[in-house]
C-alpha positions in Angstrom: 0.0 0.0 0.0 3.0 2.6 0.9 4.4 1.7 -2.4 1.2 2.5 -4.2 1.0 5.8 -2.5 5.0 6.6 -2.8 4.3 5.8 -6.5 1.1 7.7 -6.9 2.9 11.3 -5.4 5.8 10.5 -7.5 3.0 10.3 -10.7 1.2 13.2 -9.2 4.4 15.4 -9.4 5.5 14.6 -12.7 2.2 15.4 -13.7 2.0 19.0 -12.5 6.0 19.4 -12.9 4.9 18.2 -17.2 1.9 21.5 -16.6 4.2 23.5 -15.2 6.6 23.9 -18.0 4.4 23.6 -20.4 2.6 26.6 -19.0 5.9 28.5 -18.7 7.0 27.6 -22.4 3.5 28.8 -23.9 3.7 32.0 -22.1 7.0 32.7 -23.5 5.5 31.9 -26.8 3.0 34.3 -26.5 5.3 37.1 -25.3 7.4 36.2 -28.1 4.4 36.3 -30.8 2.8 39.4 -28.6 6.1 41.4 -29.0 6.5 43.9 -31.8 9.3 43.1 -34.4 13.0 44.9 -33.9 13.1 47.7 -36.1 16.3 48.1 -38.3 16.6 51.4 -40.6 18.7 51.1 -43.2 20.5 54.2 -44.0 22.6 54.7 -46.9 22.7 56.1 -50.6 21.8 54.1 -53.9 23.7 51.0 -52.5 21.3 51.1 -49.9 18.1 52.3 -51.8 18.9 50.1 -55.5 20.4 47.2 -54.3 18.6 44.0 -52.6 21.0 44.2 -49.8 18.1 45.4 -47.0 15.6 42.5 -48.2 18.3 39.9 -48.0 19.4 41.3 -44.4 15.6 41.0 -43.7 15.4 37.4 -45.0 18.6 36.6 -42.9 17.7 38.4 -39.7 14.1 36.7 -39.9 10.2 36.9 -38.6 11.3 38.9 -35.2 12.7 41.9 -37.3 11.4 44.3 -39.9 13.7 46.3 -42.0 13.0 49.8 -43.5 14.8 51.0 -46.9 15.9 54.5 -46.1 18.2 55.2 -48.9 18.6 58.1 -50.7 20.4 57.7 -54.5 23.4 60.4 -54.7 23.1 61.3 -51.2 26.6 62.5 -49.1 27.0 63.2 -45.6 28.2 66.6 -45.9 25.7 69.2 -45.3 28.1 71.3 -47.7 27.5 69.7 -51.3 24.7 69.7 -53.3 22.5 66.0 -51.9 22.6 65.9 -48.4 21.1 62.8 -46.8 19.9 64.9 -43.9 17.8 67.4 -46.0 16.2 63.8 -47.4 12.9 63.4 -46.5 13.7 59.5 -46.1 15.9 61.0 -43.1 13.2 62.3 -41.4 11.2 59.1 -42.3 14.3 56.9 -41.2 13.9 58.8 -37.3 10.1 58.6 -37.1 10.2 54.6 -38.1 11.8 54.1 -34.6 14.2 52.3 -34.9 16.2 49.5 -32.5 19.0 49.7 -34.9 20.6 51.7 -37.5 22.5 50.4 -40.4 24.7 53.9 -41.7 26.8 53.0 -44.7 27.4 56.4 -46.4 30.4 58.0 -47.7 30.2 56.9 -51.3 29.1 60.2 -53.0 31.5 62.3 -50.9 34.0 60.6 -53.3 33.7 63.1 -55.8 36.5 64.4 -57.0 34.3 67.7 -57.3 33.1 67.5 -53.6 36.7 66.9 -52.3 36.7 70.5 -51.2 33.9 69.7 -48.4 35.6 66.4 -46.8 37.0 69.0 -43.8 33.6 68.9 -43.2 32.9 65.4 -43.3 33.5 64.3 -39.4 31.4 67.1 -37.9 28.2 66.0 -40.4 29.1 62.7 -39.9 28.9 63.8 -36.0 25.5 65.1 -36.6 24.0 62.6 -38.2 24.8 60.1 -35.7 23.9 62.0 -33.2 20.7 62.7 -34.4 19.9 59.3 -34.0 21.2 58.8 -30.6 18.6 61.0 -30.1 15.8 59.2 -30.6 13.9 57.8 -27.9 14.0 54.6 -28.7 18.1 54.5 -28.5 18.9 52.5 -31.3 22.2 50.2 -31.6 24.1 52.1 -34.2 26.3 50.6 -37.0 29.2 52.2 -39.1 29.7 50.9 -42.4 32.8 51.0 -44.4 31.4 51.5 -47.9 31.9 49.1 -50.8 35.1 49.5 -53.3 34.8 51.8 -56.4 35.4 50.3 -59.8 34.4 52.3 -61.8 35.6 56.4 -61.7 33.9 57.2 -64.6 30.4 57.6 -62.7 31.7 59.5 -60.2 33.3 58.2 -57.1 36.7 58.0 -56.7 38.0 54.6 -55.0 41.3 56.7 -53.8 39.1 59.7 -52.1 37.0 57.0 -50.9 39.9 54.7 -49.4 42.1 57.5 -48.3 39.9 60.5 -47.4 36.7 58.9 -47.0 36.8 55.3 -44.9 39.4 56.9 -42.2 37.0 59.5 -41.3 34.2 57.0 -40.8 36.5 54.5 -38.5 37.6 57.5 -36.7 33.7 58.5 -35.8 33.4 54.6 -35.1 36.5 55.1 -32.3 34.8 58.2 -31.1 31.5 57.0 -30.8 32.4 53.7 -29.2 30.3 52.2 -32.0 30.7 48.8 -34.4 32.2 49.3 -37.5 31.1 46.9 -40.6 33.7 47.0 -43.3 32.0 45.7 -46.6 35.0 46.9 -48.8 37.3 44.0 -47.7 35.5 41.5 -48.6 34.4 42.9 -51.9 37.5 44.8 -53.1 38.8 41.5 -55.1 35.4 41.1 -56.5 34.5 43.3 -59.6 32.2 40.7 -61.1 29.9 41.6 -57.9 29.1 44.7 -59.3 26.9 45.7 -62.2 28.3 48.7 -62.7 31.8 49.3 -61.1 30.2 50.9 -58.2 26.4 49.7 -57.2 26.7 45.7 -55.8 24.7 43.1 -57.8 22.7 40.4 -56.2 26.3 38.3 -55.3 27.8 41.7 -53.8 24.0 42.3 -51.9 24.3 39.1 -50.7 27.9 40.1 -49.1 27.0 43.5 -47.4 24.0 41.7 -45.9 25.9 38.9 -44.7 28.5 41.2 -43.0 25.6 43.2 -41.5 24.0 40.2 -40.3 26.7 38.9 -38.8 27.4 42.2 -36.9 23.8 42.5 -35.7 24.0 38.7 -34.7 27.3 39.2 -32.5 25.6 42.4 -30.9 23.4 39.5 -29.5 19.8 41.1 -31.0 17.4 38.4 -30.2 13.7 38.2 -29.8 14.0 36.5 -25.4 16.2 40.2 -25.5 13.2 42.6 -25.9 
């Protein structure tokens, strides 16, 4: 009889031990599938805005996110030339989507040989527009990206203003920030054939910058049990 009983508490336990978690586990579900997505604004120029880079970062990064296109085509960071991304209205768009984290990979356009004359003023805007999103109320993670290589000078950009004048300025506001730095030019510098023009990715190049983005946003450890 005392063996029937030890066995019938043991039963008993297991029973609401079994209930237990399975309570616990469908309440995380639900918090999980209650939850709004993390927000991720892309911010950039015609990499950004004509490239599938920001719907392959979306495929990788999954359900829990949503990513918003914010790029503007022939946009610079200096206030000073004639395309500023912050007169953009997509810049204004790109603060009131709230973001959890912003993607910047400018820097391109300000490889003009005719806009070399406004680079002094590069690391103040640069200042700015970071800032601007620190801002926010939602205080995004913030990510730096080293723009792809130039191939081609003939529409523009210079790869030697964008190597030497361009890319220091943005690690140095990555250093002074205390923020990640994505460099997308590495892995792409050997890779012509990943662009369909000598400057703007094609779907292989894409695939790249949204791999190296992923992988940054992955390491920062954004995850949905982390909202």
């Amino acid at each position: 009889m005392k063996t029937a009983v030890k066995w019938l508490v043991i039963v008993l336990a297991a029973v609401i031990l079994t209930a237990g978690l399975a309570s616990f586990y469908l309440g995380e579900k639900q918090k999980i599938e209650n939850a709004s997505p993390i927000r991720v604004a892309c911010i950039g120029d015609s990499i950004t805005n004509g490239t599938e880079y920001p719907d392959d970062l979306w495929m990788m990064l999954g359900a829990n996110f949503t990513v918003g296109n914010f790029g503007v085509g022939g946009a610079t960071v200096t206030l000073e030339s004639d395309n500023p991304y912050m007169d953009q209205v997509e810049f204004q768009e790109a603060k009131q989507f709230k973001p959890d984290i912003v993607i910047i990979m400018l820097g391109t356009n300000d490889a003009y040989p005719s806009r070399q004359q406004y680079l002094n003023y590069f690391s103040s805007d640069y200042a700015k527009l970071v800032e601007s999103f620190q801002e926010l109320s939602t205080k995004p993670k913030i990510f730096l990206v080293v723009p792809p290589p130039v191939f081609n000078s003939a529409l523009g950009p210079n790869n030697t203003i964008l190597l030497k004048d361009v890319i220091p300025r943005i690690t140095q506001a990555a250093t002074e920030f205390d923020l990640p730095i994505i460099d997308v030019y590495t892995p792409l510098m050997n890779h012509v054939d990943y662009f369909w023009d000598g400057v703007h990715p094609n779907a292989n190049g894409a695939k790249i910058i949204a791999t190296q983005i992923y992988d940054a946003v992955n390491e920062a450890g954004f995850a949905r049990f982390d909202r």
